[in-house]
C-alpha positions as CSV (number, residue, x, y, z in Angstrom):
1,X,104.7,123.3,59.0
2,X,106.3,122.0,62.7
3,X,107.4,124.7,64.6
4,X,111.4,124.7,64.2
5,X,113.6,123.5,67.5
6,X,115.0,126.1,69.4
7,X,112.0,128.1,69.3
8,X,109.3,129.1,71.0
9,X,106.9,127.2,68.6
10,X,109.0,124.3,68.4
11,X,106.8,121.0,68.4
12,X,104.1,123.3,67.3
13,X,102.0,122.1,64.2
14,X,101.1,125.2,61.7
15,X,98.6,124.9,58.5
16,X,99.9,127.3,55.9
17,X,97.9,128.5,53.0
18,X,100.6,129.4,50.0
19,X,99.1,131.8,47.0
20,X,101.4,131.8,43.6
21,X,100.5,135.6,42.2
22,X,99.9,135.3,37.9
23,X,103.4,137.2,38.3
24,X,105.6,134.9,40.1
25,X,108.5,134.8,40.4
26,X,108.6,138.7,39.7
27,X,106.4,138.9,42.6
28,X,106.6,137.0,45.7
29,X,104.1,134.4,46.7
30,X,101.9,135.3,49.5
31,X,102.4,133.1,52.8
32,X,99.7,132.8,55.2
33,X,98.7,130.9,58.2
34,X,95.8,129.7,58.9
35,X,96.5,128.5,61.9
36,X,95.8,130.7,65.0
37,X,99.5,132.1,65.8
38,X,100.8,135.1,68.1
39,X,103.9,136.1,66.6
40,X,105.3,139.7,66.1
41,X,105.8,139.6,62.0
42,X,102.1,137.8,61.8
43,X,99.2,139.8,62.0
44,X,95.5,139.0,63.1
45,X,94.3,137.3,59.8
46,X,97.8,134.8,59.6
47,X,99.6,137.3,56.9
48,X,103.4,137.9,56.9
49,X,105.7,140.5,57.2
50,X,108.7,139.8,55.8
51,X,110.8,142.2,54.0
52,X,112.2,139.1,52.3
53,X,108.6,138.3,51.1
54,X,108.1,141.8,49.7
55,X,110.6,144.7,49.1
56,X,113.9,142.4,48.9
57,X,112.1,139.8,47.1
58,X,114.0,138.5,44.2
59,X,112.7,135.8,41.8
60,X,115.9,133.3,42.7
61,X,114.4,132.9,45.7
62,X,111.5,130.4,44.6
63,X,109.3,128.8,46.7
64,X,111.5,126.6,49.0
65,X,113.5,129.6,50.0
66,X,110.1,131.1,50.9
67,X,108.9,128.8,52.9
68,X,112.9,128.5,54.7
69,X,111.9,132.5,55.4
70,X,109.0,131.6,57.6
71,X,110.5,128.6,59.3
72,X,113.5,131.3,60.2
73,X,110.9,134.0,61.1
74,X,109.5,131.6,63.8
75,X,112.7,130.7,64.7
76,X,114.4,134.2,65.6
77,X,111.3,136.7,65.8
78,X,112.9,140.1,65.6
79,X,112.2,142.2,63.0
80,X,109.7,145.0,62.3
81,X,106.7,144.0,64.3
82,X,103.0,144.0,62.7
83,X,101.8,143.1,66.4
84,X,102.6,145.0,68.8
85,X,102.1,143.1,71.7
86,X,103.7,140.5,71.0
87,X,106.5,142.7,69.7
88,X,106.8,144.2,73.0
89,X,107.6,141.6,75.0
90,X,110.6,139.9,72.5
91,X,111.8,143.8,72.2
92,X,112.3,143.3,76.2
93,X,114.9,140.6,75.9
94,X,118.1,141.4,76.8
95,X,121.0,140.6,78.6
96,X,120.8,138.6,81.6
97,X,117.0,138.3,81.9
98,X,116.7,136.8,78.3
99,X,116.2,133.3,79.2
100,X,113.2,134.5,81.7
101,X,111.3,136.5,79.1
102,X,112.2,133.6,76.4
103,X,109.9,131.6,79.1
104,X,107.4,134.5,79.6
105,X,106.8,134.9,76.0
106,X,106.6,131.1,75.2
107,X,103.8,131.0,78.1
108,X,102.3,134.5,76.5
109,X,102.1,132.3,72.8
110,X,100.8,129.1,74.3
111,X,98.3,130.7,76.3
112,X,97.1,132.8,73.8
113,X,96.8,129.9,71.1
């Protein structure tokens, strides 16, 4: 997966691993990079946080719409936060100083890649 535009990861190249559970669609498949990634909704080991991947999963989403979830987590990363550092510094963005932490976080993600 490329990093969308508009992003911090944009041009970015990400290997995904995707895992179809015995009960999909009931259940959500499990998306997971493999690629090294700082990201607030991704946790040490590449796993997701989404609560479109888990509590408000619902079977018509299918596996493009899955995939269309992660592409829009790295896109806009602001939801509950699995790492906390990295969730700090998009939680400081506000306001008028938003395009200078947008630039301090994309160096924070680079660096740490």
């Amino acid at each position: 997966m490329t990093g969308p535009r508009h992003s911090p990861y944009e041009g970015m190249e990400f290997e995904l691993e995707l895992f179809v559970p015995d009960h999909y669609p009931l259940v959500p498949p499990i998306v997971r990079f493999l690629s090294k990634i700082k990201h607030p909704q991704i946790d040490d080991f590449g796993y997701i946080r989404s609560d479109f991947l888990g509590s408000r999963w619902t079977p018509s989403f299918g596996i493009h719409l899955s995939l269309l979830i992660v592409l829009e987590l790295l896109r806009d990363p602001k939801d509950k936060s699995l790492n906390e550092k990295t969730g700090k510094c998009y939680d400081m963005a506000d306001g008028k100083m938003q395009d200078q932490v947008e630039k301090t976080c994309l160096d924070f993600l680079r660096l740490s890649l």
